[in-house]
GUDO-335847 format. One record per residue (C-alpha): x, y, z; residue in one letter. Coordinates in steps of 0.5 Angstrom, whole numbers, padded with zeros to 4 digits, always signed. Layout:
// GUDO-335847
XYZA...
// end
This chain:
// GUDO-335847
-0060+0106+0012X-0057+0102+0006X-0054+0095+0008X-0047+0095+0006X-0045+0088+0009X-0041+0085+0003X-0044+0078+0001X-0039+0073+0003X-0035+0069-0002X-0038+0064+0000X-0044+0065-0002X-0042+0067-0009X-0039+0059-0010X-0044+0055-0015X-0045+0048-0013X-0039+0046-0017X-0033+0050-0015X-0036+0049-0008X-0036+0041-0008X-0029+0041-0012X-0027+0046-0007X-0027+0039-0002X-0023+0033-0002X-0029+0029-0005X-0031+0033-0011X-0023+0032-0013X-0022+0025-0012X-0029+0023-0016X-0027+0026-0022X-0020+0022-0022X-0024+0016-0021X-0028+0017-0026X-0023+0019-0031X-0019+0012-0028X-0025+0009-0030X-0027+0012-0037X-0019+0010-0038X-0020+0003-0037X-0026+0003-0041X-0022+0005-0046X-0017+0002-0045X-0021-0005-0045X-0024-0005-0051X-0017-0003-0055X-0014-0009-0052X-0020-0015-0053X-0021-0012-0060X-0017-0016-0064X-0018-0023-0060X-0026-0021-0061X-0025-0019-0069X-0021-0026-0070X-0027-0029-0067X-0032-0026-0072X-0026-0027-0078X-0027-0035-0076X-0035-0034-0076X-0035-0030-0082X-0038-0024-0079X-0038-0019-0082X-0044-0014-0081X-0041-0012-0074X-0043-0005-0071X-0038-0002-0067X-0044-0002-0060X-0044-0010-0062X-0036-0010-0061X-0035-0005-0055X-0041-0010-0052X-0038-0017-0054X-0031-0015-0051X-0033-0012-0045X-0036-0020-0044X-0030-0025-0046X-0028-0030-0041X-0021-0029-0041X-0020-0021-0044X-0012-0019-0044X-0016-0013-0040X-0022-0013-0036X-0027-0009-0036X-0027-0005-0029X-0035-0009-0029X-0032-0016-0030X-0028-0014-0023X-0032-0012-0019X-0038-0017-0021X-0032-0021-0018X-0029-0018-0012X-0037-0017-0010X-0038-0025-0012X-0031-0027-0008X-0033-0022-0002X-0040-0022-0002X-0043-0028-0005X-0038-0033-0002X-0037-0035+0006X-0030-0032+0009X-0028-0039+0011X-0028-0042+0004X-0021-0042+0000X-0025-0039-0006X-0026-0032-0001X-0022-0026-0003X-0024-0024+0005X-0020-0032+0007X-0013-0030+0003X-0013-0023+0004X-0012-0026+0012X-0008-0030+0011X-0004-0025+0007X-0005-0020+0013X-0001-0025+0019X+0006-0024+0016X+0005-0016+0014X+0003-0014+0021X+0008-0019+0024X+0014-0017+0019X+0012-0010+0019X+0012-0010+0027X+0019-0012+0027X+0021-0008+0021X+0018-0002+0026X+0022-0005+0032X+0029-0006+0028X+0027+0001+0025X+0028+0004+0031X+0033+0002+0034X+0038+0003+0028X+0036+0010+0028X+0037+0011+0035X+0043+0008+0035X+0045+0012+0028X+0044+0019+0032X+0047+0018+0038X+0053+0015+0034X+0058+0016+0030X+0061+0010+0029X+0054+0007+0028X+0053+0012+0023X+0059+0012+0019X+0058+0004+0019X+0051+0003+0019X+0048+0008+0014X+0052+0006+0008X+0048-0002+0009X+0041+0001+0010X+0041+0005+0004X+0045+0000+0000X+0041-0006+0002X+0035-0003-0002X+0038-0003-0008X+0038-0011-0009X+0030-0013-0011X+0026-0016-0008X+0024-0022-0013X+0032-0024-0012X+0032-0024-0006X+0026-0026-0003X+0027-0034-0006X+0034-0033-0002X+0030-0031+0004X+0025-0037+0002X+0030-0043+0002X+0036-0041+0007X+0030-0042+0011X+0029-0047+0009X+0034-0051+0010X+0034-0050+0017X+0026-0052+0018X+0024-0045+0019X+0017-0045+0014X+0010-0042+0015X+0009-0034+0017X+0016-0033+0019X+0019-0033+0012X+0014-0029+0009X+0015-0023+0015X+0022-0023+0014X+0021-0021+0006X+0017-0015+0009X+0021-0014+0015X+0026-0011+0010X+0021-0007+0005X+0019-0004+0011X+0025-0003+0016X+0027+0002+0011X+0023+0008+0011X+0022+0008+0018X+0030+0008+0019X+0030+0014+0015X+0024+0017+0017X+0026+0017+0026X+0033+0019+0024X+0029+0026+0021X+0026+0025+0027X+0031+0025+0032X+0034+0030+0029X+0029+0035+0028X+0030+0039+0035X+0032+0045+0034X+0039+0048+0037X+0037+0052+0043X+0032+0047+0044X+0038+0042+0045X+0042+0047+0049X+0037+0048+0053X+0037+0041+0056X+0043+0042+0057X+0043+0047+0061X+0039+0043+0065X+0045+0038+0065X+0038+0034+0062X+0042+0026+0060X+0042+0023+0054X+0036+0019+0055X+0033+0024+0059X+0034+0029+0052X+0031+0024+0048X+0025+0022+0052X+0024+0029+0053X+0025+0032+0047X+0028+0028+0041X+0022+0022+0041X+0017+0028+0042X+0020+0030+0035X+0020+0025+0032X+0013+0022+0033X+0010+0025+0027X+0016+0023+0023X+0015+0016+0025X+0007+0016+0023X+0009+0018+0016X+0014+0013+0015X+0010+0008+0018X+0005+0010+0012X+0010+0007+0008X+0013+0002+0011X+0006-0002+0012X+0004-0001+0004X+0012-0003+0004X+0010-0009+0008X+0004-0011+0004X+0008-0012-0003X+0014-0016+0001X+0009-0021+0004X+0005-0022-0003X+0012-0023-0006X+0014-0028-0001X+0008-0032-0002X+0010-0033-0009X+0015-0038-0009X+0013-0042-0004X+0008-0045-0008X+0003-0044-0002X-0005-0045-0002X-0007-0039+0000X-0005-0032+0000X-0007-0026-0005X+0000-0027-0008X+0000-0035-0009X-0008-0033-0012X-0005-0028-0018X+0001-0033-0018X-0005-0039-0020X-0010-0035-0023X-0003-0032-0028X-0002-0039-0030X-0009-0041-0033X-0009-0034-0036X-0015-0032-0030X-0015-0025-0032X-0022-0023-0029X-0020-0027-0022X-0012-0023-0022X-0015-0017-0022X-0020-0018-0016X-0014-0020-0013X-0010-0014-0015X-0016-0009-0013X-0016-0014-0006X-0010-0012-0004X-0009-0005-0006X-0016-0004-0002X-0012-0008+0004X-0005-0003+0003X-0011+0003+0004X-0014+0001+0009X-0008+0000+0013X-0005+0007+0011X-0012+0010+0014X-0012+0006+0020X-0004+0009+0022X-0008+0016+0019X-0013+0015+0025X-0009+0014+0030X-0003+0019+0028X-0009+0024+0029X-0010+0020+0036X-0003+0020+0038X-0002+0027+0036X-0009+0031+0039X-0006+0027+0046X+0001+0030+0045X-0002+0037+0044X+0000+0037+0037X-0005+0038+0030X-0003+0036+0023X
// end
């Protein structure tokens, strides 16, 4: 008897479509294609200072090997190369105590306070104007139009407002810093839970109240629920939102640490090298918070029955 189990498709995969058929394989290729880009990008921007340098020395026997290397170790590059970064970040991480001012760990803290802060209350402020948005009317009609506007004012114009009101009335330190990411953040978690609150279906809502369920018991039992996923998504946003509100506020308060005071400082002496360590830093920071609210998405939805 012959066998006629057709092999599965599984099998016929080479090595290459198996490993790009997962989440690794993909995002591998795009790094390495940011990291060829950025090499590329390094040599074509540093080559003009480095060529002057040879003009001044009258050199004129330079190969281009010479030139790549050459530009790939300037003290002050106007792009450094990802090698130059990381050596930094590794020697500002690594190689330095947490405690020490020179630790890119001490002002990515010191940056995290007002971010959590800010975005916890931009989470709570969110949240309450939703509900209130859902269940009124009026508070629709009169609060909606504000939020969505208040979004159109920048961030730079209004962050040394923010900073100087304070001020003035001796509220210096963490909070000022919060607010500025309390109005990044607030927005996205706004809009995000009114969705939410507005995506139970319509027999599902007549269904409460033919069991005469109350306002409060159709949104505890029903509208939050909903609403959850909502919630966590918007939350991804409003962290990162957080983040950039926080590293801005520390811009004009000329304060002594933080990543935004670091790129503030190292801009001023043309520290290329040093500004993007603390770039890096910070968006290493943003990511981590968006997978540590994925994590508990995935906790908070497995206890609730639900999968994403």
């Amino acid at each position: 008897m012959t066998d006629t189990t057709l092999p599965s498709p599984r099998n016929n995969l080479n090595p290459f479509a198996g490993l790009m058929s997962g989440t690794v394989g993909p995002v591998t290729v795009v790094i390495l294609a940011i990291l060829a880009i950025w090499y590329i990008a390094a040599v074509a921007l540093n080559a003009p200072f480095q060529n002057s340098i040879y003009e001044r020395a009258k050199r004129t026997d330079v190969t281009f090997a010479e030139l790549v290397s050459d530009t790939f170790s300037q003290e002050k590059p106007v792009l450094p190369a990802p090698h130059q970064v990381f050596g930094e970040i590794s020697k500002k991480t690594i190689g330095t105590k947490l405690t020490s001012k020179r630790s890119l760990f001490f002002h990515a803290g010191i940056t995290l306070s007002p971010t959590l802060l800010g975005f916890f209350i931009g989470t709570t402020l969110g949240i309450l104007l939703a509900i209130g948005i859902v269940h009124s009317r009026v508070l629709e009609k009169s609060l909606m139009p504000w939020v969505i506007s208040s979004q159109t004012i920048p961030i730079l114009a209004i962050a040394p407002m923010i900073i100087l009101v304070l001020n003035a009335i001796n509220i210096t330190g963490l909070l000022p810093k919060a607010l500025i990411s309390t109005y990044l953040s607030f927005f996205p978690i706004t809009v995000g839970m009114v969705k939410g609150l507005r995506s139970p279906e319509v027999i599902h809502m007549d269904l409460m109240r033919t069991y005469s369920a109350t306002r409060v018991q159709a949104f505890w039992k029903l509208r939050l629920p909903y609403a959850v996923p909502y919630l966590f998504t918007s939350a991804k946003i409003g962290i990162a939102a957080s983040l950039v509100g926080a590293i801005v506020g520390e811009l004009p308060l000329g304060a002594t640490g933080g990543l935004g005071s670091l790129l503030l400082v190292n801009s001023y002496y043309s520290q290329t090298v040093q500004m993007w360590s603390a770039l890096l830093m910070a968006a290493f920071l943003a990511g981590s918070l968006v997978a540590l609210i994925g994590i508990l998405e995935k906790v908070a939805l497995k206890r609730m029955g639900m999968s994403r």
